[in-house]
C-alpha positions in Angstrom: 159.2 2.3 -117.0 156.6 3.2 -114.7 154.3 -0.1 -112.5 150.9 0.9 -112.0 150.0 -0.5 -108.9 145.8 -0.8 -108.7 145.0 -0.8 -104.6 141.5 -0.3 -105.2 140.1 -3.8 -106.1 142.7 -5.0 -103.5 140.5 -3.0 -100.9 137.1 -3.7 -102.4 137.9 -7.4 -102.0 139.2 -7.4 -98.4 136.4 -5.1 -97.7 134.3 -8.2 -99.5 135.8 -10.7 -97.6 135.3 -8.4 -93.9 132.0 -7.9 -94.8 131.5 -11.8 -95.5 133.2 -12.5 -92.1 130.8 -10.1 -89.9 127.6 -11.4 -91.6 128.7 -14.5 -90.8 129.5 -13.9 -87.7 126.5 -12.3 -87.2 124.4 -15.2 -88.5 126.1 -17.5 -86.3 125.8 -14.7 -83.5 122.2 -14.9 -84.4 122.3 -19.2 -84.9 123.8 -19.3 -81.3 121.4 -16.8 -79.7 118.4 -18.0 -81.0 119.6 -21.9 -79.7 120.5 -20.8 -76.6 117.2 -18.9 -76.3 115.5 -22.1 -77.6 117.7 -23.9 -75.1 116.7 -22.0 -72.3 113.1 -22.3 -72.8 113.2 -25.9 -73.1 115.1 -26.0 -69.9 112.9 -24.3 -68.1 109.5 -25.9 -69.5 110.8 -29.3 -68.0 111.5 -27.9 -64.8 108.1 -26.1 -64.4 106.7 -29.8 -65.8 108.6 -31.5 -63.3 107.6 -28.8 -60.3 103.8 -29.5 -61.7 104.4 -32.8 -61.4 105.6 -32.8 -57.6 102.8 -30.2 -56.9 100.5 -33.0 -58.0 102.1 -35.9 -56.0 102.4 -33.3 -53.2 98.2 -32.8 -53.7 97.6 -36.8 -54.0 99.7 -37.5 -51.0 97.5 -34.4 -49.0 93.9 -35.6 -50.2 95.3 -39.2 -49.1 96.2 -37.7 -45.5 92.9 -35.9 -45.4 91.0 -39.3 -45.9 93.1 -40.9 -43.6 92.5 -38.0 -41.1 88.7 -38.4 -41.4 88.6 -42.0 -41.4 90.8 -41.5 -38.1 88.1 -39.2 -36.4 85.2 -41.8 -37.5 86.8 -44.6 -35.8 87.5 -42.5 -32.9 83.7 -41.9 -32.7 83.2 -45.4 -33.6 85.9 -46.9 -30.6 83.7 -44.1 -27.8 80.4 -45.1 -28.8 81.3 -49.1 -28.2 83.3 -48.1 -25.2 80.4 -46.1 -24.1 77.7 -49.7 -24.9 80.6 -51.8 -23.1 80.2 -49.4 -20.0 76.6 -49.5 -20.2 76.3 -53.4 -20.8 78.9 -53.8 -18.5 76.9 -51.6 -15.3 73.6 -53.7 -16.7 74.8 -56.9 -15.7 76.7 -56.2 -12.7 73.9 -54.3 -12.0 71.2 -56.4 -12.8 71.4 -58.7 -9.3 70.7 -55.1 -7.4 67.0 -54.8 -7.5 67.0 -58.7 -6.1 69.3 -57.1 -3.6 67.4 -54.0 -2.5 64.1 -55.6 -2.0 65.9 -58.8 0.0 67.9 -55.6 2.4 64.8 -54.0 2.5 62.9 -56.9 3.8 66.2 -58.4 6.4 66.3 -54.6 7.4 62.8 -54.6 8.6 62.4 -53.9 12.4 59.2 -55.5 14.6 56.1 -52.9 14.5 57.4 -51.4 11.3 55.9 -51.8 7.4 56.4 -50.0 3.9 53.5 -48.4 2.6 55.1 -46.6 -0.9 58.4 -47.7 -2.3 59.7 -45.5 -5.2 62.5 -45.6 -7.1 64.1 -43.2 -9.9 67.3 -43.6 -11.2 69.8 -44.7 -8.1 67.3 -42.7 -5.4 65.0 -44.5 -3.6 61.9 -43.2 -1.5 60.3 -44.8 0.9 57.0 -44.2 2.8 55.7 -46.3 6.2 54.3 -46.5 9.0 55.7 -47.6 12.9 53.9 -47.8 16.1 56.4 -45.5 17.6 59.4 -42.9 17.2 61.9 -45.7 18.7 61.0 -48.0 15.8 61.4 -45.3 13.1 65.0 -44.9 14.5 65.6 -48.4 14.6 64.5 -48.6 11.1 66.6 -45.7 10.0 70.3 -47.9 11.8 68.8 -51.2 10.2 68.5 -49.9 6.6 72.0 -47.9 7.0 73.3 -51.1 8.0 72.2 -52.7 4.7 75.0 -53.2 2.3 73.0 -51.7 -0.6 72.2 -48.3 0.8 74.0 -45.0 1.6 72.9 -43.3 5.0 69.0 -42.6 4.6 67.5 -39.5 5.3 64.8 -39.0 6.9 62.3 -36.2 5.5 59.3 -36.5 7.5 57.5 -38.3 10.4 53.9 -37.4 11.4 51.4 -38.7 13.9 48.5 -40.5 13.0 45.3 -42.5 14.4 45.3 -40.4 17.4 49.3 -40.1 17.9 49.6 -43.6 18.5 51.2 -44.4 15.2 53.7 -43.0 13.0 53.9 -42.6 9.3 57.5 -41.5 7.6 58.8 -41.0 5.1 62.9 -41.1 3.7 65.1 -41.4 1.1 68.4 -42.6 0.3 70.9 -43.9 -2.7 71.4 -47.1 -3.9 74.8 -48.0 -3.1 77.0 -49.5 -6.9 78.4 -53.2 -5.6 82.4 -52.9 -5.4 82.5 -54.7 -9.6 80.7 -52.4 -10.8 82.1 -48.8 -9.8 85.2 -50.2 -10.0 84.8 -51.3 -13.9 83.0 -47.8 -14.4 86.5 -46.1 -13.0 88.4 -48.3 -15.3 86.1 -47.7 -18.4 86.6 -44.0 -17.4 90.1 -44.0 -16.8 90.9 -45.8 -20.4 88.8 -43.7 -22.2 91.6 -40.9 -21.0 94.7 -42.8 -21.7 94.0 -43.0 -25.0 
């Protein structure tokens, strides 16, 4: 008696069953690749979201700095320009008792023989023009008014001979001299408008 053994459907169906196996391992090959791809790309859109979203904060908080910037520089312009009117206000009414001053030193200062014929004044420079009976009293007048507390040293620019050289006319000019309160709040003004 003789067995017939048949290995060919035996083979057919484990090459069947292989076959199964690597197309399903290949569709889950594929299943896995195409979810991790997925995956990837969804982990990656959120980060680019999130680094958009920090570019934006990052762009809010720099226009807000700008504007704070500029509003900065405005009251910076704002603070010199009151500084500057307090310095000016301030000089106006320590000032403002000078011209009472000059014309009372010009009047103590006034030596015997001597009077004022133009009185000019532009700014802090002051110009006088007058007349004397002789070269002695133009001198004197020169020490009197240098003596005054609200002049600097005056100068002398001319003096001529008139009416038959018996008189004298001059002329000079000189600074008003700043009372003490005064240059001393324009040197503070000055000085805090560098501190800062």
């Amino acid at each position: 008696m003789t067995i017939e053994i048949n290995l060919l459907p035996w083979r057919e169906e484990l090459r069947a069953r292989r076959s199964k196996r690597f197309y399903l391992a290949l569709a889950l090959a594929a299943v896995v690749g195409l979810g991790g791809g997925y995956g990837m790309t969804w982990y990656y859109e959120q980060e680019r979201e999130a680094q958009q979203q920090r570019n934006a904060h990052i762009q809010a908080q720099s226009r807000q700095l700008d504007a704070a910037i500029r509003e900065i520089s405005e009251l910076e312009a704002i603070r010199e320009q009151m500084l500057e009117q307090v310095r000016i206000f301030t000089e106006l009414q320590m000032g403002r008792t000078q011209t009472v001053h000059v014309f009372s030193d010009l009047t103590t200062s006034l030596v015997d023989g001597v009077h004022y014929t133009q009185f000019s004044r532009q700014g802090d420079s002051l110009r006088l023009a007058g007349q004397a009976e002789d070269n002695r009293q133009v001198s004197d007048q020169l020490r009197a008014l240098a003596a005054a507390g609200s002049f600097t040293v005056p100068v002398l620019s001319e003096v001529e001979a008139e009416g038959g050289g018996e008189r004298r006319r001059f002329s000079l000019s000189m600074s008003q001299r700043l009372p003490e309160s005064v240059e001393e709040n324009a040197s503070g003004s000055e000085s805090a408008g560098e501190g800062t």
